[in-house]
C-alpha positions as CSV (number, residue, x, y, z in Angstrom):
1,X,109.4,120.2,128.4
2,X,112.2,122.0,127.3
3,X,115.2,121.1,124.9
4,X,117.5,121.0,128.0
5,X,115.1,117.9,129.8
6,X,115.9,114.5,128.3
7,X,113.2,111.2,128.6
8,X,113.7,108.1,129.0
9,X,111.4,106.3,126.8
10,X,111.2,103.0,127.2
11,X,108.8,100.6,124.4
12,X,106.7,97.2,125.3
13,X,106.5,95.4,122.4
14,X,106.1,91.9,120.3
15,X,108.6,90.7,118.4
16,X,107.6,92.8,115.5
17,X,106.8,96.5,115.1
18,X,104.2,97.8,112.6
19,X,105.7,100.3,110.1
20,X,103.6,103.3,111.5
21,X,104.8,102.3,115.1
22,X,108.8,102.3,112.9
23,X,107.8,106.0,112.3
24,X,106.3,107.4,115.3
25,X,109.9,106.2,117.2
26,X,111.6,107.7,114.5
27,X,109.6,111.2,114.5
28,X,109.8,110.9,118.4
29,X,113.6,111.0,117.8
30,X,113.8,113.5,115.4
31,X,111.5,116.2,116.8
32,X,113.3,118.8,117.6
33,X,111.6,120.9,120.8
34,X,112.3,117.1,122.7
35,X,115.1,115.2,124.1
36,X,114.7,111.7,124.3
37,X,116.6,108.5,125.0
38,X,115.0,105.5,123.5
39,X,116.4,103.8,126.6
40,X,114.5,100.0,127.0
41,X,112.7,97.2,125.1
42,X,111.3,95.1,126.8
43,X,109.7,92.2,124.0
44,X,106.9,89.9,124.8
45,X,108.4,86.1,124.7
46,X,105.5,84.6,124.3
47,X,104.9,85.0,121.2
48,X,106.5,82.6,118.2
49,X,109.1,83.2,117.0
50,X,109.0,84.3,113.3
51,X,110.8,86.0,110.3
52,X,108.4,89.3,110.8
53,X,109.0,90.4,107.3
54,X,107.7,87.9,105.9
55,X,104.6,88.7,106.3
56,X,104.8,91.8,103.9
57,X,104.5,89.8,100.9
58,X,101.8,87.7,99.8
59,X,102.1,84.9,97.7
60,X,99.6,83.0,96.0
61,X,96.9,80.5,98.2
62,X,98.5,78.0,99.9
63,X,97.4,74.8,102.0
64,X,98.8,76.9,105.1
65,X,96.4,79.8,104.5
66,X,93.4,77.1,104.2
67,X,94.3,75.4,107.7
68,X,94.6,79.1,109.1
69,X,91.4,80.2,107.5
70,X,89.6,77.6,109.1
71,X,91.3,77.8,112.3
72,X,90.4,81.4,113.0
73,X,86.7,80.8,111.8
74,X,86.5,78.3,114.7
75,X,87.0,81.1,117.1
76,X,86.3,84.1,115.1
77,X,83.3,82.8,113.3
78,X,81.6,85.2,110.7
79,X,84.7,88.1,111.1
80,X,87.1,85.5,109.5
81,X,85.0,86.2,106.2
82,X,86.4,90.1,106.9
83,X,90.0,88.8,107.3
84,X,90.0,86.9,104.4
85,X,89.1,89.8,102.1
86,X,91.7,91.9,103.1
87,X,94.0,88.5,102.1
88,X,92.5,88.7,99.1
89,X,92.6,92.8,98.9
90,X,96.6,92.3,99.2
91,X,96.6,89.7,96.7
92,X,94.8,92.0,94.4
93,X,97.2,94.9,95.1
94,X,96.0,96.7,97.8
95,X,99.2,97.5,100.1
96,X,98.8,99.2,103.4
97,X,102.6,99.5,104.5
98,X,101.8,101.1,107.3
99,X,101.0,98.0,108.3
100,X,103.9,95.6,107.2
101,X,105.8,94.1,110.0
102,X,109.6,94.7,111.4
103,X,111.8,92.4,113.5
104,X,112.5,94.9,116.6
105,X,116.3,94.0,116.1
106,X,115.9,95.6,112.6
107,X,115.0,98.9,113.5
108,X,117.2,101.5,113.7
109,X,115.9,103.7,116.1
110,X,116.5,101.3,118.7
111,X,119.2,99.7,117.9
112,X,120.8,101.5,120.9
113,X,118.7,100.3,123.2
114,X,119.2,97.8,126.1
115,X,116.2,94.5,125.0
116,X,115.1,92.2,127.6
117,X,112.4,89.5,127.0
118,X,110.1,88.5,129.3
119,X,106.8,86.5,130.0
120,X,104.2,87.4,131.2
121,X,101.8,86.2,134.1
122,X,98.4,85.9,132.0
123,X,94.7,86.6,134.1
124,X,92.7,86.0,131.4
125,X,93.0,88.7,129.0
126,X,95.0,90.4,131.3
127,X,99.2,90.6,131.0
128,X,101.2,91.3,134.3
129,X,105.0,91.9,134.0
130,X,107.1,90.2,136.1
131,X,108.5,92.0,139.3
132,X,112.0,91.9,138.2
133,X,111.3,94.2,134.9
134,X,108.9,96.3,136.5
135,X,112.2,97.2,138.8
136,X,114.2,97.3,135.3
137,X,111.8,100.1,134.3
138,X,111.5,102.0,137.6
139,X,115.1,102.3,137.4
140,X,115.6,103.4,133.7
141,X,112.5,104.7,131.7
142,X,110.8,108.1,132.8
143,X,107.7,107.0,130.2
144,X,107.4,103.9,128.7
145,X,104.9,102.9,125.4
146,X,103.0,99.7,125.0
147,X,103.7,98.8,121.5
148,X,102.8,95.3,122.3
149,X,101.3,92.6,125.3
150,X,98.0,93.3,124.9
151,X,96.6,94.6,128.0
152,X,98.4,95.4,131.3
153,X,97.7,95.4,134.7
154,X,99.9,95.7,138.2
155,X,103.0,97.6,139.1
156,X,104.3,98.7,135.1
157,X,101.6,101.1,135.1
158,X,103.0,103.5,137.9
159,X,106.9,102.4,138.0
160,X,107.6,105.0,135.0
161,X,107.7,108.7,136.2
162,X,105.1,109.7,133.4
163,X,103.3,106.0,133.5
164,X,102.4,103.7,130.5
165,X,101.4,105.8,127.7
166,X,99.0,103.5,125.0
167,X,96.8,104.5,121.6
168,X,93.0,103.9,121.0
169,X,92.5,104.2,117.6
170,X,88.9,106.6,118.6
171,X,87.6,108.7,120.7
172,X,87.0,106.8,124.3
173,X,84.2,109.4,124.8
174,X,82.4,108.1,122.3
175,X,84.2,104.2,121.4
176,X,85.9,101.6,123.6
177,X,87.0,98.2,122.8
178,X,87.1,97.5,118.9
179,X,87.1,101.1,117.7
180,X,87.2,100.8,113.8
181,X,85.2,98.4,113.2
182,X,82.6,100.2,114.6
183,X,83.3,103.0,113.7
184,X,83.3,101.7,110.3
185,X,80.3,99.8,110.4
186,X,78.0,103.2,111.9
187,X,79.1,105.0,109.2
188,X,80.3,107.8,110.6
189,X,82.5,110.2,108.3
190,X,84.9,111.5,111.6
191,X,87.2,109.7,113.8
192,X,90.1,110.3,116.6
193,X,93.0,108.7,118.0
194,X,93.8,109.2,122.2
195,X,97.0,108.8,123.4
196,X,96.2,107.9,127.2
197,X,97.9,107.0,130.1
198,X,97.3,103.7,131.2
199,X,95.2,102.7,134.3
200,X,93.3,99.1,134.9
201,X,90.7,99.8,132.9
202,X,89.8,99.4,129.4
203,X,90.2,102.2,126.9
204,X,89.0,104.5,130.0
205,X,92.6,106.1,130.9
206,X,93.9,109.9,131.0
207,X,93.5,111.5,127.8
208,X,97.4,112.4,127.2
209,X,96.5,113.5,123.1
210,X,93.6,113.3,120.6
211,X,93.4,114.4,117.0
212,X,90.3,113.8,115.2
213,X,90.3,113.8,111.3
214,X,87.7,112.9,108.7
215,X,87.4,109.3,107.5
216,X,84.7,110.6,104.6
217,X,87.0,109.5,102.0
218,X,88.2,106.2,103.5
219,X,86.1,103.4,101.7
220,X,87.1,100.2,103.5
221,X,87.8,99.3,107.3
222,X,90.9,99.0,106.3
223,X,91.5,102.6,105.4
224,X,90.3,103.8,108.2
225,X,93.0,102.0,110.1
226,X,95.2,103.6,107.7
227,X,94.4,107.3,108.1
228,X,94.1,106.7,112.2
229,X,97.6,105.1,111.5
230,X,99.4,108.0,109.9
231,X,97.4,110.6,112.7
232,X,99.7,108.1,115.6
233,X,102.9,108.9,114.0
234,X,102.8,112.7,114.9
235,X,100.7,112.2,118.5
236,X,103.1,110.0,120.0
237,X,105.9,112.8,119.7
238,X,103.2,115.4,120.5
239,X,101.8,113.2,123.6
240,X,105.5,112.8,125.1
241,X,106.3,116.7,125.2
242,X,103.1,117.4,126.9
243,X,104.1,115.3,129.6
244,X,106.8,117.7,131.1
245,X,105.0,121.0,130.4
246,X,103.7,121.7,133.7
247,X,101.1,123.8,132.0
248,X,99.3,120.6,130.4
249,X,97.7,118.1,132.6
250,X,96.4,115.0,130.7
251,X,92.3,114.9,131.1
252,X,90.7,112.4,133.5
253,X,87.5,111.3,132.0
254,X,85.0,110.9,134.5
255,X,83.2,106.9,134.2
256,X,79.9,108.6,133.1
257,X,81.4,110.5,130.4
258,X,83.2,107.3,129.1
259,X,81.9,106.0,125.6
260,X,79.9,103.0,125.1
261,X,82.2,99.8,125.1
262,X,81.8,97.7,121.7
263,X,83.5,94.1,122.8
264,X,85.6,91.7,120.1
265,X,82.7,89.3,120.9
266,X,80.1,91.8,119.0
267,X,82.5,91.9,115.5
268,X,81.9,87.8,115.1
269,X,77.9,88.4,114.8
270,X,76.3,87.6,111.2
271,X,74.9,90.9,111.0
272,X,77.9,92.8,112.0
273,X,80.2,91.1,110.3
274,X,78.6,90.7,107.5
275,X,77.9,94.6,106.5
276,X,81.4,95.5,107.5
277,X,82.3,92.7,104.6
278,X,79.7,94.3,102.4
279,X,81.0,97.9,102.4
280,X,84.7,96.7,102.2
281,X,83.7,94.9,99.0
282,X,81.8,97.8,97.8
283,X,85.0,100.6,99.1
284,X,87.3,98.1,97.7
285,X,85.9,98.6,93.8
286,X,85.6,101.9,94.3
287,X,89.0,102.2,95.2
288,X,89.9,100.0,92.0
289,X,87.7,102.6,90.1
290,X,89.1,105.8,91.8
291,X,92.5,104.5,91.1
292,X,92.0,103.9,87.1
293,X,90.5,107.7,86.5
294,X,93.5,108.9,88.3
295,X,95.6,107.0,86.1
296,X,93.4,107.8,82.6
297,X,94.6,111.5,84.0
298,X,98.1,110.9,83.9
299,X,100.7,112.7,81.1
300,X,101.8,109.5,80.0
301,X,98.5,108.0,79.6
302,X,96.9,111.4,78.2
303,X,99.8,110.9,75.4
304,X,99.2,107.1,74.8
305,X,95.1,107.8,74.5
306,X,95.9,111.1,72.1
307,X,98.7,108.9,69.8
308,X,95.9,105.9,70.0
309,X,92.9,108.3,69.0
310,X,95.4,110.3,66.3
311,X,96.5,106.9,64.6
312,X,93.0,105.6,64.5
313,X,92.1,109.5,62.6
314,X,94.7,108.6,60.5
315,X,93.7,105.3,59.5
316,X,90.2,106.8,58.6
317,X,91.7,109.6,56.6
318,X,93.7,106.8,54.9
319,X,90.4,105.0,54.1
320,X,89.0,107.8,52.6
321,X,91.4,108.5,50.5
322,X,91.4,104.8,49.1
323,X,87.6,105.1,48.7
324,X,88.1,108.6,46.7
325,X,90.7,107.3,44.4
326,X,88.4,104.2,43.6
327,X,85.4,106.3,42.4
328,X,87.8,108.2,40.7
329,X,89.4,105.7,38.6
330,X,87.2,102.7,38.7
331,X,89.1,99.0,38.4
332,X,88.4,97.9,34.4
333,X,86.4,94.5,34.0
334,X,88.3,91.9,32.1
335,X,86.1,92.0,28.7
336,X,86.3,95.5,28.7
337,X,89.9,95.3,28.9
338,X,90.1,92.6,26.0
339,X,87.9,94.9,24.0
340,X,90.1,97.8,23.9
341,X,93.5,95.4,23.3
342,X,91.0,94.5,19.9
């Protein structure tokens, strides 16, 4: 794709965009060998309406949080126990503003853009867009991203030029379904992201981008989604400049070549669940730990350990000195000082 071509990129999303997805539109703006034209929203209605920033502070426990704690354990059984500790990570501290939350009318890269909100017809866990937008999209996006609406069948996926472009945070060779979490939970020290191009299937589309990067340092689930996070903000710009180079054709994987597929259903199981919980507790202290030596290191707390260690020296040295000067000139009793007044 040359500078000369522009895109039309149009975005499917909630009513809320995650701060990495903020930044990948922003990059994808920015990035200089592409021309594009953030051109369409188009923002799921179904979901409730809400102040999305909210949700990037925490406060303390309230009666709320217990009625929502126990109404995702009815239906998320043992993972709930995994929600709750990263509540209680980001009461502790822990950030992860990647993923904080931003009303789509508050970000600036699209604030150009033409929004429409629809809703759409639901098949189970399938989302179809009505006929009406599909059109809306033929007409204006050459590539459109599915930020949000979970999954999507029908017409959408085939009315853009370049199709429906989507992330898996993994490798769909060798992960479908949660990703993470499994990933996580095996242990495994690598991970990818793919950019693919939507078909009906799950997690089993054209591979459109991948980057792989190690995950050897991350110590909770949590940081994994982090680090696969930051990796989406650059492959979304690199994904969309592939797609006019007539040198690059995204990369059918074949059905038997297609990773094993780890459902939702698997992460609410005692035992997976509950070593997923284990080693986020475990990653989460040494985080805590981690973060305290890099702090002993800094200048200002090198200084404030040296003037702490040099006072306490110095009261020593002054204790000395007392201890010296007492065996030196010993205190007089009382009688002997009367006897040498006589």
């Amino acid at each position: 794709m040359t500078a000369a071509d522009r895109i039309r990129v149009g975005v499917l999303t909630e009513p809320y965009l995650y701060e990495w997805q903020v930044r990948a539109l922003d990059r994808l703006q920015t990035r200089p060998d592409i021309d594009v034209d953030l051109s369409l929203v188009v923002c799921n209605e179904t979901e409730a309406e809400c102040e999305a920033e909210s949700w990037n502070t925490r406060g303390p426990v309230s009666r709320e949080d217990i009625e929502q704690f126990l109404e995702v354990l009815r239906t998320e059984k043992a993972w709930t126990f995994v929600l709750a500790g990263r509540s209680i990570g980001r009461l502790l501290g822990e950030q992860h503003t990647l993923w904080h939350r931003h009303s789509v009318e508050n970000v600036t890269a699209l604030a150009d853009s033409d929004h429409i909100r629809c809703e759409p017809h639901t098949d189970g866990n399938w989302n179809e867009l009505p006929k009406a937008v599909v059109e809306t999209v033929r007409d204006r996006c050459d590539v459109v991203v599915r930020f949000g609406f979970g999954l999507v069948k029908g017409e959408i996926l085939t009315a853009p030029k370049y199709g429906v472009l989507s992330f898996h945070p993994a490798d769909i060779r060798r992960y479908r379904g949660m990703g993470p979490p499994a990933i996580f939970h095996d242990g495994q020290t690598r991970a990818g992201s793919t950019l693919q191009r939507l078909n009906e299937s799950i997690d089993g589309g054209e591979i459109v981008a991948y980057r792989e990067v190690s995950i050897a340092d991350c110590h909770t689930l949590w940081d994994v989604f982090d680090r696969l996070a930051s990796v989406q903000i650059d492959l979304l710009s690199e994904g969309i400049s592939r797609l006019g180079d007539p040198t690059v054709t995204p990369q059918t994987i074949p059905d038997a070549e297609l990773g094993a597929f780890y459902p939702r259903a698997l992460r609410r199981s005692i035992p997976f669940a509950g070593r997923v919980f284990v080693k986020n507790a475990i990653g989460f202290l040494r985080n805590r730990l981690e973060e305290q030596a890099v702090e002993d290191r800094t200048p200002n707390r090198l200084l404030e350990r040296g003037l702490k260690v040099e006072g306490q020296q110095l009261e020593r040295e002054r204790g000395l000195e007392a201890e010296a000067k007492q065996e030196q000139h010993p205190p007089t009793h009382p009688e002997q000082q009367a006897d040498a007044d006589d």
